[in-house]
MMTF fields as JSON, N, C-alpha, C and O atoms, coordinates in Angstrom:
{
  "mmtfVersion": "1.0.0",
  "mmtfProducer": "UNKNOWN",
  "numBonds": 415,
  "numAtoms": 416,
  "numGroups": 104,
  "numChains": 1,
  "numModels": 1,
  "chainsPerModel": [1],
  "groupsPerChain": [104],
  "chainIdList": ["A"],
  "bondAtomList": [4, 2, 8, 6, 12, 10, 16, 14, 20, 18, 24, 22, 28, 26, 32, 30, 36, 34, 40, 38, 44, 42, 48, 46, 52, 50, 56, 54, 60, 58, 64, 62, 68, 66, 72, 70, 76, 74, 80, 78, 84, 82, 88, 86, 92, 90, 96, 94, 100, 98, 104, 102, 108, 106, 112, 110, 116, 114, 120, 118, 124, 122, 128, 126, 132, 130, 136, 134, 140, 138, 144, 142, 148, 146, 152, 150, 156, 154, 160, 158, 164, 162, 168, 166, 172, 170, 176, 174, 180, 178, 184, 182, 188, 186, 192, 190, 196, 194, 200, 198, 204, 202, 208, 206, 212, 210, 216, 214, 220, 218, 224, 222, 228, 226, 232, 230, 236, 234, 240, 238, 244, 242, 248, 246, 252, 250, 256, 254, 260, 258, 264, 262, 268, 266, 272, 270, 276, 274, 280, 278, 284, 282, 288, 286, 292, 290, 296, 294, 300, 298, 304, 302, 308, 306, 312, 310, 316, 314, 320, 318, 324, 322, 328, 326, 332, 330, 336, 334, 340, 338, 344, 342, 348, 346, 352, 350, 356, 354, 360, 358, 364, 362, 368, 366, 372, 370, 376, 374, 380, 378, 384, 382, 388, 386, 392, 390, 396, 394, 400, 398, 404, 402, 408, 406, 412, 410],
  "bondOrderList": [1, 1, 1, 1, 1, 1, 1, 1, 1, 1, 1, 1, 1, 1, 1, 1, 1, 1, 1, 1, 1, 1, 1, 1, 1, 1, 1, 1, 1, 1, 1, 1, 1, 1, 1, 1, 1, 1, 1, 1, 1, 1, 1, 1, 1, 1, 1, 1, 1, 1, 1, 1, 1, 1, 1, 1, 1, 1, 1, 1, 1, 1, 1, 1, 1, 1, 1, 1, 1, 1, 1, 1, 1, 1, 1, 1, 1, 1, 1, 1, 1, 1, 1, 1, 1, 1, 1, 1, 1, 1, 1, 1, 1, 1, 1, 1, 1, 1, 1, 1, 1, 1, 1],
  "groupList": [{"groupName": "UNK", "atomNameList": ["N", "CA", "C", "O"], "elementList": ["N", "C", "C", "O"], "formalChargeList": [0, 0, 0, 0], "bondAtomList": [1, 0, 2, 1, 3, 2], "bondOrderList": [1, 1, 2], "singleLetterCode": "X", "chemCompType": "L-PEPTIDE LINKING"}],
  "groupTypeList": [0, 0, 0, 0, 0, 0, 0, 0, 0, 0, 0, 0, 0, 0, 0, 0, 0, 0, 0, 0, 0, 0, 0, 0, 0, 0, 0, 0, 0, 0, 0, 0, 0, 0, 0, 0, 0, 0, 0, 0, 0, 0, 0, 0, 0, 0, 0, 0, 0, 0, 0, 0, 0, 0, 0, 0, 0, 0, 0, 0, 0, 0, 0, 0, 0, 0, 0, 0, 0, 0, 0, 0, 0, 0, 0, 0, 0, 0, 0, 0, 0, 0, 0, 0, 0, 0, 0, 0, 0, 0, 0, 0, 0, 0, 0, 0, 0, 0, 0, 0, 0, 0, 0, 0],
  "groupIdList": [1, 2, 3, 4, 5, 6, 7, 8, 9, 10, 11, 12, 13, 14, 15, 16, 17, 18, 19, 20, 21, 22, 23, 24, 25, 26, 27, 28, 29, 30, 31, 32, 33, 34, 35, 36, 37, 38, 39, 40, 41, 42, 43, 44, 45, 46, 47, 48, 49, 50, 51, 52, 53, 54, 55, 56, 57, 58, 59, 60, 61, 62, 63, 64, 65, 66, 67, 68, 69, 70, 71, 72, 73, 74, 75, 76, 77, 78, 79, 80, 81, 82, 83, 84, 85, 86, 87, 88, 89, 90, 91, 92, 93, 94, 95, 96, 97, 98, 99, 100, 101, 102, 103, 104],
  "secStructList": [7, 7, 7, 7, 3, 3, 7, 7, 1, 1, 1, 6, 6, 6, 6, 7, 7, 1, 1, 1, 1, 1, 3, 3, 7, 2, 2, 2, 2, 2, 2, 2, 2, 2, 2, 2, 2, 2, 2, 2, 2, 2, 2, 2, 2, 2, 2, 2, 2, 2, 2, 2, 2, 2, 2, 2, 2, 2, 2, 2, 2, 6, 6, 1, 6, 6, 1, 7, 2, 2, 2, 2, 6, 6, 6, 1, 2, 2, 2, 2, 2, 2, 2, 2, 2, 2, 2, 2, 2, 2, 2, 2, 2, 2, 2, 2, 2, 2, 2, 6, 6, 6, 6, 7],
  "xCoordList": [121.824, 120.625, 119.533, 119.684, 118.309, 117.277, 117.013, 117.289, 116.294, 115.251, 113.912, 113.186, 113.782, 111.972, 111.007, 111.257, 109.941, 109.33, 108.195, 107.984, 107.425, 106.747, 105.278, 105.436, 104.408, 103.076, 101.85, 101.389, 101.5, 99.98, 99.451, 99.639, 98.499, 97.854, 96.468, 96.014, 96.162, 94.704, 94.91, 93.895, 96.108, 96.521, 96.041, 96.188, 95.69, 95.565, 96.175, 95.606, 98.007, 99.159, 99.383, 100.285, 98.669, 98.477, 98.417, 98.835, 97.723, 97.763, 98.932, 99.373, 99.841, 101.488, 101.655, 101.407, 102.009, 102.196, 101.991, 101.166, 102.976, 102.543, 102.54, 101.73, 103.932, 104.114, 103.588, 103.77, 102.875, 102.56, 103.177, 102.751, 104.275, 105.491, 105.275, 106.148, 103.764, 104.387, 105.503, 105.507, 106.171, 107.183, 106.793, 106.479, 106.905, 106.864, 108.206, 108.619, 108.776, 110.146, 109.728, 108.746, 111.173, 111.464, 111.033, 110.55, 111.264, 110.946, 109.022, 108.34, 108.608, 107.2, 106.485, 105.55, 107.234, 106.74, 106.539, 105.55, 107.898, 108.16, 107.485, 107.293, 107.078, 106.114, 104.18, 103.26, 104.061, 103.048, 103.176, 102.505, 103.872, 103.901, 103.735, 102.822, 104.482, 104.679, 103.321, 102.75, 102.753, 101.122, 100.442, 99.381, 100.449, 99.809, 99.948, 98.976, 100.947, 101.178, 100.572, 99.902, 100.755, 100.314, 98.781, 98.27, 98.211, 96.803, 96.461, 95.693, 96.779, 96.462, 96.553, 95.753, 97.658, 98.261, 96.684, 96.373, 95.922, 95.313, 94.013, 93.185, 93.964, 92.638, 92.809, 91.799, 93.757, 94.002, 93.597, 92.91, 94.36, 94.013, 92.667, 92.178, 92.013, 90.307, 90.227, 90.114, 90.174, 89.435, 89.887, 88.9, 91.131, 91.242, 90.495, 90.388, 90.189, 89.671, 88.135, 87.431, 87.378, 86.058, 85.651, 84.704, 87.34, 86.927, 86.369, 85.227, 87.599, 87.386, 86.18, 85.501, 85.773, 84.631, 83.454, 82.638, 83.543, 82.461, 82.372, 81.306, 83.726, 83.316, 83.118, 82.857, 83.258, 83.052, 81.423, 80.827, 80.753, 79.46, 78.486, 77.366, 79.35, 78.726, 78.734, 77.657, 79.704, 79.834, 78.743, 78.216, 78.227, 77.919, 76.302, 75.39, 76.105, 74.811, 74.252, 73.164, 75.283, 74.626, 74.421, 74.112, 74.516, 74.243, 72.763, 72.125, 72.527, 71.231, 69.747, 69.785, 68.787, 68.042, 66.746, 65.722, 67.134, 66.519, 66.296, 65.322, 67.55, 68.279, 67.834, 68.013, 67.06, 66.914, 67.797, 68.571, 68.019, 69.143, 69.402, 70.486, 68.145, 68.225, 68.753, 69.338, 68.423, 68.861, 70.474, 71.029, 71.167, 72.5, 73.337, 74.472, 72.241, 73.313, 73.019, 73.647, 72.165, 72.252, 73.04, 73.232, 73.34, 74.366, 76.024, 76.91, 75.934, 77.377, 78.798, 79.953, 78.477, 79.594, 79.891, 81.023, 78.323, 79.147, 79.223, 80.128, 79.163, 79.83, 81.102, 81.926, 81.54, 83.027, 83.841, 84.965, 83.108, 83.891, 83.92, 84.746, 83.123, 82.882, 83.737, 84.777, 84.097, 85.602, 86.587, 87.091, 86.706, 88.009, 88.521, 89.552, 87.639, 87.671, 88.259, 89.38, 87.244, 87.541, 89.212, 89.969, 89.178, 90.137, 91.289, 92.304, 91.538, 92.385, 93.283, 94.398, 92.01, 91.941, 92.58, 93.108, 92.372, 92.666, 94.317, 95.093, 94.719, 95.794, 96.843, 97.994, 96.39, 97.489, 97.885, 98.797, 97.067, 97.331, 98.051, 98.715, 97.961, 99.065, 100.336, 101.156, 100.337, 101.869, 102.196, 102.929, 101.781, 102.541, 102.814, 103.802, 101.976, 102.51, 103.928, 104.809, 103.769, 105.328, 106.392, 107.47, 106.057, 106.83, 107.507, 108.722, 106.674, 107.241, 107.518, 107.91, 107.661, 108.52, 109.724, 110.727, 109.741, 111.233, 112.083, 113.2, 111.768, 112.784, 113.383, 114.311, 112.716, 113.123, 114.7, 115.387],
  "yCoordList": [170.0, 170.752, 169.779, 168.798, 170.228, 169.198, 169.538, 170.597, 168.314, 168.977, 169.685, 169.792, 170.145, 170.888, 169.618, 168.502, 169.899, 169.195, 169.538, 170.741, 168.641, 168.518, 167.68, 166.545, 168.019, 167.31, 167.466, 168.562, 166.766, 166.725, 167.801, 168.378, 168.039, 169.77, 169.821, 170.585, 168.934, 168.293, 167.9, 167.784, 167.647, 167.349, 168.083, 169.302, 167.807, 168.685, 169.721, 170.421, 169.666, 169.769, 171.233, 172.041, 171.353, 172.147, 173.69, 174.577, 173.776, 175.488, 175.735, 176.866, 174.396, 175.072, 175.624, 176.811, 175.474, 176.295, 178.265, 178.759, 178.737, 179.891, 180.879, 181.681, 180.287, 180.904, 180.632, 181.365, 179.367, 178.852, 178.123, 177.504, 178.324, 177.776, 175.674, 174.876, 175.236, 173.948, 173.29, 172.145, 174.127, 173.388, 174.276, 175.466, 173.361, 173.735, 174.046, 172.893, 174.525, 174.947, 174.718, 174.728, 174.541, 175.033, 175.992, 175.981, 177.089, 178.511, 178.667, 179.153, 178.295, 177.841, 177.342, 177.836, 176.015, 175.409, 176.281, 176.538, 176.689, 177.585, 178.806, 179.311, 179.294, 180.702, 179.973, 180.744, 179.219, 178.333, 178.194, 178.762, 177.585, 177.066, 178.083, 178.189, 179.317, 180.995, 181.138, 181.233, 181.124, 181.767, 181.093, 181.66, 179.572, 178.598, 179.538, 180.256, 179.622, 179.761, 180.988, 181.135, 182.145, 183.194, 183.598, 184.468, 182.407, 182.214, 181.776, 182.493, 181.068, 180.229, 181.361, 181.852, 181.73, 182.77, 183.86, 184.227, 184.163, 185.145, 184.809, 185.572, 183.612, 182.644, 182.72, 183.199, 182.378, 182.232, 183.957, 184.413, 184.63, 186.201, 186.436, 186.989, 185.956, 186.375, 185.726, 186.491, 184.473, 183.081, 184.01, 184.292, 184.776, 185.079, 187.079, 187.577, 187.627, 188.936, 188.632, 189.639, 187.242, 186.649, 186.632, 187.079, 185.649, 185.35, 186.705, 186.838, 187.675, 188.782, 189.442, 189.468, 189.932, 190.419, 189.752, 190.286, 188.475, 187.744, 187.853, 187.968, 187.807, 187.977, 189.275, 189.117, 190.904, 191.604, 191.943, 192.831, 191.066, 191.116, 190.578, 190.998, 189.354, 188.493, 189.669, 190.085, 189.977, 190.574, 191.765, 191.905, 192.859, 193.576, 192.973, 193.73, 192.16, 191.45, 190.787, 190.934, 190.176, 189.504, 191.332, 191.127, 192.12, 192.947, 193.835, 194.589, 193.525, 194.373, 193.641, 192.435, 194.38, 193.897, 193.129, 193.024, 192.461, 191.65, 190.12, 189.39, 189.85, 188.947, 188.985, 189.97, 187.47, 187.773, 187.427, 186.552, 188.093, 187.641, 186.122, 185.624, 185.441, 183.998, 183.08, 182.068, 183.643, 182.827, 182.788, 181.689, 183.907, 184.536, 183.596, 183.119, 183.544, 182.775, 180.962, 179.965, 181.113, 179.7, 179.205, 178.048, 180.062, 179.27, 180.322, 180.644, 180.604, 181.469, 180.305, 180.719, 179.018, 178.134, 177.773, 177.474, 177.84, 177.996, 179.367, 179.26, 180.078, 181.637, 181.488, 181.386, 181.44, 180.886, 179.808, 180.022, 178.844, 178.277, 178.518, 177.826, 179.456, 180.314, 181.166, 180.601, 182.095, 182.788, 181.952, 181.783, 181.522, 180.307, 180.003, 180.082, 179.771, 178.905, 179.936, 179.886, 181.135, 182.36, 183.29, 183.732, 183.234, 183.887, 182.925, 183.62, 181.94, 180.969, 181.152, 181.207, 181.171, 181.347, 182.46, 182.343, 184.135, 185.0, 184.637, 184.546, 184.449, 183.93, 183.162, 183.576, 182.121, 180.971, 181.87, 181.446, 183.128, 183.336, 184.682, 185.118, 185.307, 186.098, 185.958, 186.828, 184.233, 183.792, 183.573, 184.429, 182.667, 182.688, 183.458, 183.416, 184.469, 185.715, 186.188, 186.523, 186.042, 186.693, 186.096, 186.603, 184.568, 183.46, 183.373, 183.173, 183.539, 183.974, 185.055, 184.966, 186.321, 187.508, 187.3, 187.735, 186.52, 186.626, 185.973, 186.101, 184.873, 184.202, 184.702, 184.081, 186.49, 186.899, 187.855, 188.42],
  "zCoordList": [37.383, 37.045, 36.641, 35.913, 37.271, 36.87, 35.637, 35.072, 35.097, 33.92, 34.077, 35.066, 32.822, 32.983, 33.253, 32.797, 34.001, 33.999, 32.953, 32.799, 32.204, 31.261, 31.738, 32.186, 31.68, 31.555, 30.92, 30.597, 30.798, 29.386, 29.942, 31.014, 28.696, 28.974, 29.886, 30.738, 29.422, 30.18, 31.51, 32.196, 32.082, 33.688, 34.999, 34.904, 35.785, 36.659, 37.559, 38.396, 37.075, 37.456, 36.264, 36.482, 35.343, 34.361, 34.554, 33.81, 35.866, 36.725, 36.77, 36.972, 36.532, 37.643, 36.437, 36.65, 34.922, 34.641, 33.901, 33.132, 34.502, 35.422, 33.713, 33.248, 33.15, 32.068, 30.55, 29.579, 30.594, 29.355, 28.372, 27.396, 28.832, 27.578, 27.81, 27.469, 28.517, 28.573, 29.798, 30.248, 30.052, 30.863, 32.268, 32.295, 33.404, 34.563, 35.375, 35.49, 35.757, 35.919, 37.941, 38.684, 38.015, 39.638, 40.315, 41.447, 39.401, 39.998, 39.832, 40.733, 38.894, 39.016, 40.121, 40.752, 40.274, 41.625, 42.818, 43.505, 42.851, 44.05, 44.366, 45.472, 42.968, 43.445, 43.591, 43.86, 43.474, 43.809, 45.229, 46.091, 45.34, 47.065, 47.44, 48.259, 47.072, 48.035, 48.414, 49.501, 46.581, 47.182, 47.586, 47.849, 47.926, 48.647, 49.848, 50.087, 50.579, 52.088, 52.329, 53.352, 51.298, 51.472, 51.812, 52.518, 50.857, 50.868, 52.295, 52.936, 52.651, 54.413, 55.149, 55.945, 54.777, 55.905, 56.348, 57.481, 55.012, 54.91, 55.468, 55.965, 55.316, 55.434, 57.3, 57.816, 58.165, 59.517, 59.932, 60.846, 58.816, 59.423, 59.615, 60.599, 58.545, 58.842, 59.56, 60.518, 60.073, 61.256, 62.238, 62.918, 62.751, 63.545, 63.994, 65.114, 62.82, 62.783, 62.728, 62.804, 62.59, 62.181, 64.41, 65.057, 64.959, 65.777, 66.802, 67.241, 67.027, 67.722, 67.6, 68.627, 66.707, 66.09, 66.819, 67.572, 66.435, 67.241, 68.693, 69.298, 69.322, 70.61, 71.488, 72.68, 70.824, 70.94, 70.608, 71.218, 69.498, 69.28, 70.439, 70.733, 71.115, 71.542, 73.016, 73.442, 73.488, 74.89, 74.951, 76.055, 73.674, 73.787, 73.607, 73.94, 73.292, 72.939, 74.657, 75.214, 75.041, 76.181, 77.342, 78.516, 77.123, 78.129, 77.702, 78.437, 76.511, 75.603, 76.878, 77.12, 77.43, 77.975, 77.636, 78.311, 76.052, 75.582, 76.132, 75.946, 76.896, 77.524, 79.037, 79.753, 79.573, 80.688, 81.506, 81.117, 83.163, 83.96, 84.223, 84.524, 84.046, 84.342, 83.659, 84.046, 82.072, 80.513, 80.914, 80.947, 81.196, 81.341, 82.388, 82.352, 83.362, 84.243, 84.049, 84.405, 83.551, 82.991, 81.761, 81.386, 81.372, 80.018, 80.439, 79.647, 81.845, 81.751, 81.926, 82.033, 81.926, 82.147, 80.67, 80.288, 79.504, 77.822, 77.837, 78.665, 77.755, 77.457, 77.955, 77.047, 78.997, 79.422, 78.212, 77.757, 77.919, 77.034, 75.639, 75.043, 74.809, 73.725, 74.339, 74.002, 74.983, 75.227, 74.706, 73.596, 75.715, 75.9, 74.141, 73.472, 74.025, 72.097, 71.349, 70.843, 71.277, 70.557, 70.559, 69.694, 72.167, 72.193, 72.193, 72.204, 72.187, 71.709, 69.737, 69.22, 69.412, 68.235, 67.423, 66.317, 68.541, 68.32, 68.544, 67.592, 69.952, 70.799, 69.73, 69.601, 69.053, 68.531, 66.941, 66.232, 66.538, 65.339, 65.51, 64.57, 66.572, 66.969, 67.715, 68.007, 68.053, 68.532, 66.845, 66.35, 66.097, 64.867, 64.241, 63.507, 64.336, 63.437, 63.58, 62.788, 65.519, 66.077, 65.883, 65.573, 66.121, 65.766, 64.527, 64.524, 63.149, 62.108, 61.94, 60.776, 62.26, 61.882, 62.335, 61.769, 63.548, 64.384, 64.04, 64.541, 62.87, 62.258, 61.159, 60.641, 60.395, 59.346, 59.865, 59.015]
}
């Protein structure tokens, strides 16, 4: 069995503890890390609900007749790659999602 870990109060290591008692325990650490990951996790969910959004804005925007036909076909080889990016984005955060459920 390890020992508690102990560190000055003024430390920056000082958040870990969760309970106050001074000592940082294992199980401390560990629910730290949890909500570390949990946090990312949540952070990728928006990048990826930020990305869709955008490109549903963007699709319904380039058809508004504010936009002339010429502007359109002149930048349609970056609109192609603003897809590409976006839906990538959407793409890699819904393989991990699957990726991680399937290991539970």
């Amino acid at each position: 069995m390890n020992p508690p870990k102990k560190f000055e109060k003024d430390t920056m290591h000082a958040a870990l503890d969760v309970d106050g008692d001074g000592i940082i325990t294992d199980a401390e650490l560990q629910q730290v890390e949890v909500f570390e990951k949990a946090e990312k996790m949540e952070a990728q969910k928006r990048m990826a609900w930020v990305a869709m959004i955008t490109m549903i804005f963007f699709t319904a925007a380039v058809f508004l007749p504010i936009f002339p036909d010429a502007r359109i076909k002149a930048l349609a080889d970056l609109f192609s790659l603003f897809y590409i990016g976006m839906a990538s984005c959407v793409g890699a955060y819904m393989g991990a999602t699957a990726y991680m459920s399937k290991g539970r």
